[in-house]
KETORTOR-895210 format. One record per residue (C-alpha): x, y, z. Coordinates in steps of 0.02 Angstrom, whole numbers, plus 50000, padded with zeros to 5 digits. Layout:
N
<r><c1>X</c1><c2>Y</c2><c3>Z</c3></r>
...
end
This chain:
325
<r><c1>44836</c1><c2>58898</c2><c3>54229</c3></r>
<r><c1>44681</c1><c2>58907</c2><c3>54098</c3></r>
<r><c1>44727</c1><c2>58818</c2><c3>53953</c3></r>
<r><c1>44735</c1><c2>58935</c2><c3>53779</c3></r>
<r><c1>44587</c1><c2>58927</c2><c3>53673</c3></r>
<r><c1>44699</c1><c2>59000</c2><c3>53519</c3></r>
<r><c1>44864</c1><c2>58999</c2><c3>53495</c3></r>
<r><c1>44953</c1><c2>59118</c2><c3>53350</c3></r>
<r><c1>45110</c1><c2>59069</c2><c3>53305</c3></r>
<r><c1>45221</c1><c2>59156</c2><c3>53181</c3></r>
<r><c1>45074</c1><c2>59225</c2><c3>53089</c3></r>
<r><c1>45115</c1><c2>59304</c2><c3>52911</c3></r>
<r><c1>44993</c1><c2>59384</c2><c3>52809</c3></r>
<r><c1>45046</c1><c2>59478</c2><c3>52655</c3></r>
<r><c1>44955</c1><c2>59583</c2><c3>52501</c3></r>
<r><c1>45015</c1><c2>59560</c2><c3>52344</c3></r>
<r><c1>44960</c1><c2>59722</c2><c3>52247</c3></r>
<r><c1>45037</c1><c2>59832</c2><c3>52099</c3></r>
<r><c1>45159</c1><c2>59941</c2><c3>52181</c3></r>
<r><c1>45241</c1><c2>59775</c2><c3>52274</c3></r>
<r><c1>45214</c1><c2>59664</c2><c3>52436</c3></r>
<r><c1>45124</c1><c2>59727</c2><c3>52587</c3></r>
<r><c1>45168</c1><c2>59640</c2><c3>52733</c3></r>
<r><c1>45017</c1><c2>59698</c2><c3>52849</c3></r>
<r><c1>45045</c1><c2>59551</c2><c3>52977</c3></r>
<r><c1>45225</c1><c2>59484</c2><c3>52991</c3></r>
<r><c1>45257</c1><c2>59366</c2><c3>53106</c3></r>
<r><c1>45120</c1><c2>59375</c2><c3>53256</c3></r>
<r><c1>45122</c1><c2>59275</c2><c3>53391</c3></r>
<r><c1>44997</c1><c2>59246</c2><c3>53556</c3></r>
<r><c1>44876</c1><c2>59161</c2><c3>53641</c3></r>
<r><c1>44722</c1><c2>59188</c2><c3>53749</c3></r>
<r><c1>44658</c1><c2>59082</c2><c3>53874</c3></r>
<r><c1>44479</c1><c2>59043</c2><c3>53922</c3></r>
<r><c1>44396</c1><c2>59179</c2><c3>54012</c3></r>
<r><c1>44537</c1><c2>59298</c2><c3>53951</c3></r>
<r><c1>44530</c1><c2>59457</c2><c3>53878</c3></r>
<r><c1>44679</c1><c2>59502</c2><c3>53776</c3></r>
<r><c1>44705</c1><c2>59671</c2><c3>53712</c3></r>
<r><c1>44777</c1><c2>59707</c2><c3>53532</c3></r>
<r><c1>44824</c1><c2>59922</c2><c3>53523</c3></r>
<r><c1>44910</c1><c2>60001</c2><c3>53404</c3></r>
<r><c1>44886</c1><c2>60165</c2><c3>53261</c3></r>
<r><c1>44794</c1><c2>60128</c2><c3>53112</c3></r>
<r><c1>44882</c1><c2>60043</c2><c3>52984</c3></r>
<r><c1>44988</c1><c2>59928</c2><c3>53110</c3></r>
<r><c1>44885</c1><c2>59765</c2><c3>53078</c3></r>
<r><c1>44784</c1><c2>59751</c2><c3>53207</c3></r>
<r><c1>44631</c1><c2>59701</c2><c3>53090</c3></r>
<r><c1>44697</c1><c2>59609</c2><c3>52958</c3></r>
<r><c1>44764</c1><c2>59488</c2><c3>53103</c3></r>
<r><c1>44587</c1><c2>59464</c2><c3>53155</c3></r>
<r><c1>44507</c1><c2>59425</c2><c3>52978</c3></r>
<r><c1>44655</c1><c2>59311</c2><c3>52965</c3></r>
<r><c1>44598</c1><c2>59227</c2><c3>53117</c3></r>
<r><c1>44429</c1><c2>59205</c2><c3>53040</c3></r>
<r><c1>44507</c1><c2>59154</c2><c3>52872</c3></r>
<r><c1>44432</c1><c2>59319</c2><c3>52783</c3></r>
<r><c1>44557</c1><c2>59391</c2><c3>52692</c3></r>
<r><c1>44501</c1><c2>59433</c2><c3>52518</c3></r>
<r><c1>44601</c1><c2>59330</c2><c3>52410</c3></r>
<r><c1>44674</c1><c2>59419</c2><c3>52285</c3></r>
<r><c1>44764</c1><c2>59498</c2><c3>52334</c3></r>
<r><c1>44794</c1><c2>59444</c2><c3>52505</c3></r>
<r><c1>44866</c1><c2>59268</c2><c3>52589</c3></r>
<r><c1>44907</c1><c2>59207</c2><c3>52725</c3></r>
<r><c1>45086</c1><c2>59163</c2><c3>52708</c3></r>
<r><c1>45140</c1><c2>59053</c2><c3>52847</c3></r>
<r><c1>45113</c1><c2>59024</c2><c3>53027</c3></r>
<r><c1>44987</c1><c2>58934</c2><c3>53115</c3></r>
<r><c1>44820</c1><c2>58976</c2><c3>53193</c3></r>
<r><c1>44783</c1><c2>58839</c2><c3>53340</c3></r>
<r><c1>44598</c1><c2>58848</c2><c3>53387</c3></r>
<r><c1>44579</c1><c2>58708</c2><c3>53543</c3></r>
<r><c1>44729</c1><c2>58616</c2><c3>53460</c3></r>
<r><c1>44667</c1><c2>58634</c2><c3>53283</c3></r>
<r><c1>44763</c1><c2>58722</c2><c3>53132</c3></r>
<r><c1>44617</c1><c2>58845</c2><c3>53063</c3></r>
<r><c1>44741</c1><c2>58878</c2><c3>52927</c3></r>
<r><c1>44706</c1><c2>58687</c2><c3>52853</c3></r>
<r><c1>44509</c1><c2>58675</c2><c3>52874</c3></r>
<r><c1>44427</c1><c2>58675</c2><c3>52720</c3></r>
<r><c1>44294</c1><c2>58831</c2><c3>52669</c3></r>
<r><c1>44158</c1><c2>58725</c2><c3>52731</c3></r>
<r><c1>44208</c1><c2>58680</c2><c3>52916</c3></r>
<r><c1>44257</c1><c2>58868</c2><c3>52936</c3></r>
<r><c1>44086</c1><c2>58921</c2><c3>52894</c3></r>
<r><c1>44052</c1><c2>58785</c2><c3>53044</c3></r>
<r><c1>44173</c1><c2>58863</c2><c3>53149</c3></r>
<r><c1>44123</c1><c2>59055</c2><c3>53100</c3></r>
<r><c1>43979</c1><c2>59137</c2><c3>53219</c3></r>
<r><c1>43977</c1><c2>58985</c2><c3>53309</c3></r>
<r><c1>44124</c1><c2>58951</c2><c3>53396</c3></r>
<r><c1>44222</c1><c2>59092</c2><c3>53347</c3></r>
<r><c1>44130</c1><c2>59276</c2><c3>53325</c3></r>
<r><c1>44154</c1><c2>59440</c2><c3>53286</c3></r>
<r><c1>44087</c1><c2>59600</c2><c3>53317</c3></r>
<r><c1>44128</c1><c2>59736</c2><c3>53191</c3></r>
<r><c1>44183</c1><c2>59910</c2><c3>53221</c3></r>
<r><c1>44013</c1><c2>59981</c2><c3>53115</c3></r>
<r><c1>43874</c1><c2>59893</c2><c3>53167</c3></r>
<r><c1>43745</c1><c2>59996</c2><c3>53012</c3></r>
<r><c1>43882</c1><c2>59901</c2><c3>52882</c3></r>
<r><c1>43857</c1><c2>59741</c2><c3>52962</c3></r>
<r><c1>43676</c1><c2>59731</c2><c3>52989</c3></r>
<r><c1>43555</c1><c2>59690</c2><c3>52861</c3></r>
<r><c1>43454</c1><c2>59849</c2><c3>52821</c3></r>
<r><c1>43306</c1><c2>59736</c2><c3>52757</c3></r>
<r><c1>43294</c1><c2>59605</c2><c3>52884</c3></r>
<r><c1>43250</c1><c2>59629</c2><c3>53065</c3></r>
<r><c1>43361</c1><c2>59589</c2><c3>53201</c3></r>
<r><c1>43263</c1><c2>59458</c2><c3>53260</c3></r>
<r><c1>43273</c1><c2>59368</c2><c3>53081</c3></r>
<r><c1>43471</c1><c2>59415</c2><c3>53096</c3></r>
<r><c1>43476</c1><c2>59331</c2><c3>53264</c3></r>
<r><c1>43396</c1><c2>59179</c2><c3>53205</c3></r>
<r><c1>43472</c1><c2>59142</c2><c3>53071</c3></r>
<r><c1>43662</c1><c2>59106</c2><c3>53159</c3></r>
<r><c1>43566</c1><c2>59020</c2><c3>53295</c3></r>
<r><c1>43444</c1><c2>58897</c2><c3>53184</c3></r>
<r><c1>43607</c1><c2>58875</c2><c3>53065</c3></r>
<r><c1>43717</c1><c2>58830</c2><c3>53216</c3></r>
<r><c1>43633</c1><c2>58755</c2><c3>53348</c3></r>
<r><c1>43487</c1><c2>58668</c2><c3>53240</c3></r>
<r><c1>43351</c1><c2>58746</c2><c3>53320</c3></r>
<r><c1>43156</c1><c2>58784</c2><c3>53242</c3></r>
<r><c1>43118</c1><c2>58971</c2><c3>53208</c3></r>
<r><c1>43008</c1><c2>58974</c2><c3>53362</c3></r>
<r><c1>43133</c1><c2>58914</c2><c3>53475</c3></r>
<r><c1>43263</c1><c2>59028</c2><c3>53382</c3></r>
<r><c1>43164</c1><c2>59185</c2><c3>53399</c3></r>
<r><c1>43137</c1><c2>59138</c2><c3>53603</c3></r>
<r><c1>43343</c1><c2>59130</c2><c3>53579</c3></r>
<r><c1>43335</c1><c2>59305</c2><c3>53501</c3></r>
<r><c1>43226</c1><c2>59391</c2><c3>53614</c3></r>
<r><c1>43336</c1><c2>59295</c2><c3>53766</c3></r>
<r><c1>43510</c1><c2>59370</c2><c3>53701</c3></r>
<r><c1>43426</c1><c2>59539</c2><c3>53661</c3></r>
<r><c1>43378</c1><c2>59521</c2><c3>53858</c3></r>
<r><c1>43552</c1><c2>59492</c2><c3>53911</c3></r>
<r><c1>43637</c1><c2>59646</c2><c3>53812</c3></r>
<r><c1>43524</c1><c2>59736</c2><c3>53905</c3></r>
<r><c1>43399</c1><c2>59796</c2><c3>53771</c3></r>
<r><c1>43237</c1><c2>59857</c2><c3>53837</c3></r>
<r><c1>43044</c1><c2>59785</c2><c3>53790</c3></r>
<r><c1>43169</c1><c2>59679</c2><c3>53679</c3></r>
<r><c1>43000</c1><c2>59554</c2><c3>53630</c3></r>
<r><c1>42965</c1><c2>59714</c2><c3>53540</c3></r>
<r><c1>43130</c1><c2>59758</c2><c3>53468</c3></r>
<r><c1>43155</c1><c2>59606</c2><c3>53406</c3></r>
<r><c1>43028</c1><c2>59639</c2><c3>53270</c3></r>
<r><c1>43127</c1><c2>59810</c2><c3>53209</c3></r>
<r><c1>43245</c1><c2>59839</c2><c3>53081</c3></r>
<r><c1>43410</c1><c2>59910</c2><c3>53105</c3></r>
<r><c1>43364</c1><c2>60088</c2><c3>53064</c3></r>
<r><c1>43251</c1><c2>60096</c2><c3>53197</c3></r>
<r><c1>43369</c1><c2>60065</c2><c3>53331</c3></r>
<r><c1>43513</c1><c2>60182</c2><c3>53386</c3></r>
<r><c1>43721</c1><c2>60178</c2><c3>53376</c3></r>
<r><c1>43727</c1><c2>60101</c2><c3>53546</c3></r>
<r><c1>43571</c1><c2>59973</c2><c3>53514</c3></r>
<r><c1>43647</c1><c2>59921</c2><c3>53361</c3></r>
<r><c1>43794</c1><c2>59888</c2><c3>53421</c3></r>
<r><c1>43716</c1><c2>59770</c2><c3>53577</c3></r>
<r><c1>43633</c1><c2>59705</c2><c3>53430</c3></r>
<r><c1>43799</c1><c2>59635</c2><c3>53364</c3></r>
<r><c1>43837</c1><c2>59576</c2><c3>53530</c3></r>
<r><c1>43691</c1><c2>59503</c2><c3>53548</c3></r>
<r><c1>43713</c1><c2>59400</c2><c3>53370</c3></r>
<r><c1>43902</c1><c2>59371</c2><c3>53396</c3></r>
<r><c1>43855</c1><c2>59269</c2><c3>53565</c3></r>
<r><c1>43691</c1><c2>59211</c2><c3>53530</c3></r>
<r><c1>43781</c1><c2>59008</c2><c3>53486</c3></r>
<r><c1>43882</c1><c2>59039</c2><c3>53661</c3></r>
<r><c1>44070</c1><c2>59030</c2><c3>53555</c3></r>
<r><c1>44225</c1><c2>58998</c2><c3>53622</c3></r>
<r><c1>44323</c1><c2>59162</c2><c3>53584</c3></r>
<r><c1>44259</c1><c2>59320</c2><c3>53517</c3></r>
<r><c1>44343</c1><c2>59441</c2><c3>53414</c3></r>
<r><c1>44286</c1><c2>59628</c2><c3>53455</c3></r>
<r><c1>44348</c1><c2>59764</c2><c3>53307</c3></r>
<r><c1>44347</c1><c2>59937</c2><c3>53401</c3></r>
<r><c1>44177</c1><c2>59878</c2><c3>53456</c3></r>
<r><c1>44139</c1><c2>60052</c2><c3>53535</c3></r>
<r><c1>44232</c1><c2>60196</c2><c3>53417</c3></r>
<r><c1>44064</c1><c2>60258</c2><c3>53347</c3></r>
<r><c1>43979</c1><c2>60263</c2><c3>53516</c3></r>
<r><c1>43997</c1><c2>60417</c2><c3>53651</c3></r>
<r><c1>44077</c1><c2>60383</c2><c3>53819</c3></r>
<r><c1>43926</c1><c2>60361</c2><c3>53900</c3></r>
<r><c1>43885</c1><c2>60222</c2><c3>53787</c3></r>
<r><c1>44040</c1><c2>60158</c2><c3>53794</c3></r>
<r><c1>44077</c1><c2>60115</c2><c3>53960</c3></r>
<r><c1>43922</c1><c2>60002</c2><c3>53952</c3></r>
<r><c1>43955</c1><c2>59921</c2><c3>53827</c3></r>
<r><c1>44132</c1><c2>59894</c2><c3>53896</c3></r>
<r><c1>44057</c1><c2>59829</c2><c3>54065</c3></r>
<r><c1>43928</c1><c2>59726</c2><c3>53956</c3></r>
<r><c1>44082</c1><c2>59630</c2><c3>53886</c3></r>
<r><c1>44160</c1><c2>59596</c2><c3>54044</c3></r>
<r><c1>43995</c1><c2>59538</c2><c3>54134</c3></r>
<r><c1>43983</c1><c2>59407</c2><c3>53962</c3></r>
<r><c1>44136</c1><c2>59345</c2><c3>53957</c3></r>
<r><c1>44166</c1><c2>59315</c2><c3>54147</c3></r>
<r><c1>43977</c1><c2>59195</c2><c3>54124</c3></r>
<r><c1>44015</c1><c2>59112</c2><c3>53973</c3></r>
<r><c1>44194</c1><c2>59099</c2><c3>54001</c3></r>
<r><c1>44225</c1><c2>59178</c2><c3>53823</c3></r>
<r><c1>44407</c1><c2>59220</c2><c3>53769</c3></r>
<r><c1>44393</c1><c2>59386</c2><c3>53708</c3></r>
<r><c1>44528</c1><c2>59474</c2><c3>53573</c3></r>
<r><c1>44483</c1><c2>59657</c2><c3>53590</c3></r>
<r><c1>44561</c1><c2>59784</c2><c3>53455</c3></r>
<r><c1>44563</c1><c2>59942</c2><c3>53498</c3></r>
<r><c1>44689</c1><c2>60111</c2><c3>53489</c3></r>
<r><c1>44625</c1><c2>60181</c2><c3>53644</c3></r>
<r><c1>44710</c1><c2>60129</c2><c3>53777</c3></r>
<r><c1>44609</c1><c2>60211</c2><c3>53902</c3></r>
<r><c1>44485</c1><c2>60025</c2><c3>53839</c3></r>
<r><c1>44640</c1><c2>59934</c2><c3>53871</c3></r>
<r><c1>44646</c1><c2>60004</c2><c3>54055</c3></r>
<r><c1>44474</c1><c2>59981</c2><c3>54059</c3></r>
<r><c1>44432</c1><c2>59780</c2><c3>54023</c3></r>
<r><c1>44599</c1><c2>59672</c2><c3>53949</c3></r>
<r><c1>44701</c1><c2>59572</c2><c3>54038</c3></r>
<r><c1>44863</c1><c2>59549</c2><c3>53944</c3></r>
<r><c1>44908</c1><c2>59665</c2><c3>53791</c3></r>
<r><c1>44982</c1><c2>59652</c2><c3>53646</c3></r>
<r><c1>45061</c1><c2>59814</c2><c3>53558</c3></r>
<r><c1>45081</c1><c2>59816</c2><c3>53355</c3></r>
<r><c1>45166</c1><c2>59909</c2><c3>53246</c3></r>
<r><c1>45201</c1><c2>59904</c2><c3>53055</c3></r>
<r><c1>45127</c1><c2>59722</c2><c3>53051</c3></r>
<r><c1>45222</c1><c2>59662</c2><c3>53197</c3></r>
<r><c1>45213</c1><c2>59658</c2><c3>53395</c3></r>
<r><c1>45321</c1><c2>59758</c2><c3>53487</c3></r>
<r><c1>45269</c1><c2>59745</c2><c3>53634</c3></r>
<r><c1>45160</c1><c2>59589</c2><c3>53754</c3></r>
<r><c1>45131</c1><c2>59613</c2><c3>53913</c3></r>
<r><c1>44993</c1><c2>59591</c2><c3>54065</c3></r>
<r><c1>44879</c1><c2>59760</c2><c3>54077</c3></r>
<r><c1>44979</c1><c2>59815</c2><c3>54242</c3></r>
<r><c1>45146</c1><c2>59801</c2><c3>54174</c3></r>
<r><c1>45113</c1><c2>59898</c2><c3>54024</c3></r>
<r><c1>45046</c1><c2>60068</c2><c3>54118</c3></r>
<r><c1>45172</c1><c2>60053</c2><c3>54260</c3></r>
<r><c1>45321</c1><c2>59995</c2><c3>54171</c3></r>
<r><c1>45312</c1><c2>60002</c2><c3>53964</c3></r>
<r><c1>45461</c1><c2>59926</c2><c3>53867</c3></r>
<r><c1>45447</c1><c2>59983</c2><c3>53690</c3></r>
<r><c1>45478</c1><c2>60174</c2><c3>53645</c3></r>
<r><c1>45329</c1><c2>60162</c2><c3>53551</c3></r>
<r><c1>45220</c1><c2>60114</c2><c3>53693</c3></r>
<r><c1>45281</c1><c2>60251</c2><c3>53782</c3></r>
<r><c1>45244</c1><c2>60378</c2><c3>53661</c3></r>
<r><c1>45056</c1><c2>60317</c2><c3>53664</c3></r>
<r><c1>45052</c1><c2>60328</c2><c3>53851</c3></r>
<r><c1>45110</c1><c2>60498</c2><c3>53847</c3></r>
<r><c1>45000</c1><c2>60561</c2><c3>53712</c3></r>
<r><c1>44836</c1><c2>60514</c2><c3>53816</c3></r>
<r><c1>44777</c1><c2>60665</c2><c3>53901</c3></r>
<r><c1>44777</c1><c2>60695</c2><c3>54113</c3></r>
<r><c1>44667</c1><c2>60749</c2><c3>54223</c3></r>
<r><c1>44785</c1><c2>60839</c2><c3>54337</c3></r>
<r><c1>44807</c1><c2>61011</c2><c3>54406</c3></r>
<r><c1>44979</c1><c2>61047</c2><c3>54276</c3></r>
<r><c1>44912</c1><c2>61104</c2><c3>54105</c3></r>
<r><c1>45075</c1><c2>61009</c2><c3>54006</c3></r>
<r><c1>45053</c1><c2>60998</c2><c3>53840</c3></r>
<r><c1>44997</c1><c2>60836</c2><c3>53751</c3></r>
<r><c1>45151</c1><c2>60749</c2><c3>53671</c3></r>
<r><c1>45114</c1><c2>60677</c2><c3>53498</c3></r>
<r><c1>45209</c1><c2>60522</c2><c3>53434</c3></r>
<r><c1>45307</c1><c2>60632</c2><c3>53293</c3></r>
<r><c1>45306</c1><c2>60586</c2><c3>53115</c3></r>
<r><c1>45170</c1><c2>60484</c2><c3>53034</c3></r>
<r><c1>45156</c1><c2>60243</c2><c3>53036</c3></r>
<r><c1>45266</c1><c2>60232</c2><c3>52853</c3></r>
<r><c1>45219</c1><c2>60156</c2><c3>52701</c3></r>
<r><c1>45184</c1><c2>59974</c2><c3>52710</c3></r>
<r><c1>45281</c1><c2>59960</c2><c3>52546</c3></r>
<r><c1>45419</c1><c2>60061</c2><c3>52622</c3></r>
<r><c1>45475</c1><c2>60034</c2><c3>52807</c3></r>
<r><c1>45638</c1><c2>60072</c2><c3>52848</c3></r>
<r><c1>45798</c1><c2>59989</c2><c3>52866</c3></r>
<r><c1>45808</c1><c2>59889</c2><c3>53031</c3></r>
<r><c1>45684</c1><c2>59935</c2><c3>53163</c3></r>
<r><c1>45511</c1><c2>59981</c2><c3>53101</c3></r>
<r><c1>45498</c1><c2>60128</c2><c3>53227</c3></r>
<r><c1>45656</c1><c2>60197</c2><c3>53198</c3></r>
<r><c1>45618</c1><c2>60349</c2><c3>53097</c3></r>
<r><c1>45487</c1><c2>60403</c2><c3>53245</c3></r>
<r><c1>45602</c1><c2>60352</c2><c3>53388</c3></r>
<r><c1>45674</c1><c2>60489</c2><c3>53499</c3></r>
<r><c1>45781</c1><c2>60362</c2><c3>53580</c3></r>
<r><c1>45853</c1><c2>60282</c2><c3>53401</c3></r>
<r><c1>46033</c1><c2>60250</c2><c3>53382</c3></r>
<r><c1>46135</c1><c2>60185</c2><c3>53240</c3></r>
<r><c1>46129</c1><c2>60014</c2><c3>53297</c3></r>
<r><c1>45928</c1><c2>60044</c2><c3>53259</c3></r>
<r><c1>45939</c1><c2>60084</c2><c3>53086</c3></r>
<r><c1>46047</c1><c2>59918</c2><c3>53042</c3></r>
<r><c1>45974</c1><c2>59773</c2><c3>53118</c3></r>
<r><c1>45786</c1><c2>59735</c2><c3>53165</c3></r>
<r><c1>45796</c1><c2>59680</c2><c3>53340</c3></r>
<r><c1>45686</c1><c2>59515</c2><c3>53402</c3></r>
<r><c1>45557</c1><c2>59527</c2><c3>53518</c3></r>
<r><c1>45633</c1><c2>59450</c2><c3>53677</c3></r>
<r><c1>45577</c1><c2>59412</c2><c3>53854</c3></r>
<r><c1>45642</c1><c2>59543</c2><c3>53956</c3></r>
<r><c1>45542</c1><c2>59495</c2><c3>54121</c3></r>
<r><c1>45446</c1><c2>59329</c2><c3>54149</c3></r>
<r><c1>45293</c1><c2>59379</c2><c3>54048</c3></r>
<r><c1>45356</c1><c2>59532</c2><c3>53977</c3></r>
<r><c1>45418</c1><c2>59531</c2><c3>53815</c3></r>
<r><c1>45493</c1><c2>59663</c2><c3>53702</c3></r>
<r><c1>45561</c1><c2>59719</c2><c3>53511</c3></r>
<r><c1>45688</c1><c2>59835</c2><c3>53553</c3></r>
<r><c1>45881</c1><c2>59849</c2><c3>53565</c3></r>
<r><c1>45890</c1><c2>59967</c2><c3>53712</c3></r>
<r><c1>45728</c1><c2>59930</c2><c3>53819</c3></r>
<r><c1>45845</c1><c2>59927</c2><c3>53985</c3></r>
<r><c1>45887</c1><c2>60100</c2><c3>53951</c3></r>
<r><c1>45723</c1><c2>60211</c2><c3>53916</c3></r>
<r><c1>45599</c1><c2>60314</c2><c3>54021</c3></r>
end
């Protein structure tokens, strides 16, 4: 078995605003191994991003924290490095691709400059040899006459370019894991499968460990290997890719399943999750998904249930997993 390149444990990070606490990440735990992909789904406002700035010790403080827990990168607690060794540890061994590439690119620097810099401030390398690294990663993402490109600014290039761009810059100091925030929800289909397949044809040469966020799990299907489900700061469900589709464990899974569209011969209609994700400052007595849960009983409204292994590598927050589909 690979060894883990991160380990979560017990992850807690909370907001600390006006109207009360938000508790946006409560209590996250997993791990992803070399060469693994591991998918994080779930509606917006579940956590899913907040857990990845908290991996990369960016939560803007006030009025967030991280609470408790522990972040284990190759045995190390990211939560005790000081501001300078993270700035070590950010773009070069751990990176991140954002979910808008225009907001994260420099409008008055080329990409080649943009490149550079992470490479000569990582790997200590002159500006020539950085810009041959620039040109070489541009190259790899698959970005045409890219001795050319690398002299544009972002503007010039579009969605999809940009956001090869980002891949480009994310794995131009060859990190260890990469963090991938809805890396393709501005991009069409066409785009986006290439991007996807770009990803998977990365990570399987550089061995990268990969945490992908996304809310489509049709991406899920697509490149993860193991999947994590959130919702209302918390996972509900964690489970290899396989087990998920064939055999979900969590109500809540299941109502995402069934709201993705089919392309079969019987026109049913789509069914939505009903309701709306509550208020951060407001979640309901025992189970988070209660409220939303066409299975609920009484017992869900008093108690919280834990997440517990229901299957060697299968584990799920529910009280009455054994008795749904």
């Amino acid at each position: 078995m690979k060894r883990p390149v991160i380990e979560i444990k017990d992850l807690k990070t909370y907001f600390f605003v006006e109207e009360g606490v938000v508790k946006a990440v409560d209590g996250v735990s997993f791990e992803i191994a070399e060469g693994e992909t591991l998918g994080i789904v779930g509606e917006s406002g579940c956590g899913k991003s907040v857990t990845s700035i908290s991996i990369m010790r960016l939560v803007p403080n006030p009025p967030g924290k991280i609470v408790g827990g522990q972040i284990l990168f190759k045995g190390e607690d990211l939560l005790m490095k000081s501001e300078a060794d993270m700035r070590k540890i950010r773009g070069n061994e751990i990176s991140m691709i954002f979910q808008e590439p225009m907001t994260s690119l420099n409008p008055v620097y080329t990409i080649g400059d943009q490149i550079a810099e992470s490479v000569m401030l990582h790997q200590n390398l002159t500006k020539r040899e950085a810009f041959s690294r620039a040109v070489e990663m541009l190259d790899k993402v698959g970005i045409p006459a890219s001795e050319k490109r690398v002299h544009e600014y972002p503007h010039q290039l579009s969605g999809g370019m940009r956001q090869r761009v980002m891949i480009a810059m994310a794995l131009s100091c060859n990190p260890k894991m990469l963090v991938a925030d809805e890396p393709t929800t501005a991009l069409d289909v066409t785009i986006q499968a290439q991007i996807l397949e770009l990803m998977k044809q990365l990570r399987d040469e550089f061995n990268t460990a990969i945490m992908l966020i996304t809310h489509d799990l049709g991406v899920i299907a697509e490149v993860a290997d193991r999947v994590a489900v959130m919702y209302a700061g918390k996972i509900v469900e964690y489970t290899d890719v396989m087990t998920l589709f064939q055999k979900p464990g969590h109500p809540y899974t299941i109502g995402l399943l069934k709201s993705i569209p089919k392309l079969t011969g019987n026109h049913k209609r789509l069914e939505p999750i009903q309701g709306v994700v509550p208020s951060p400052l407001n979640l309901p007595q025992g189970c988070k998904f209660n409220n939303r849960c066409p299975y609920a009983r009484e017992k869900c409204f008093e108690k919280e249930p834990e997440l517990v292994e229901v299957e060697k590598g299968h584990s799920v927050r529910c009280w009455f997993h054994d008795q749904l589909q």
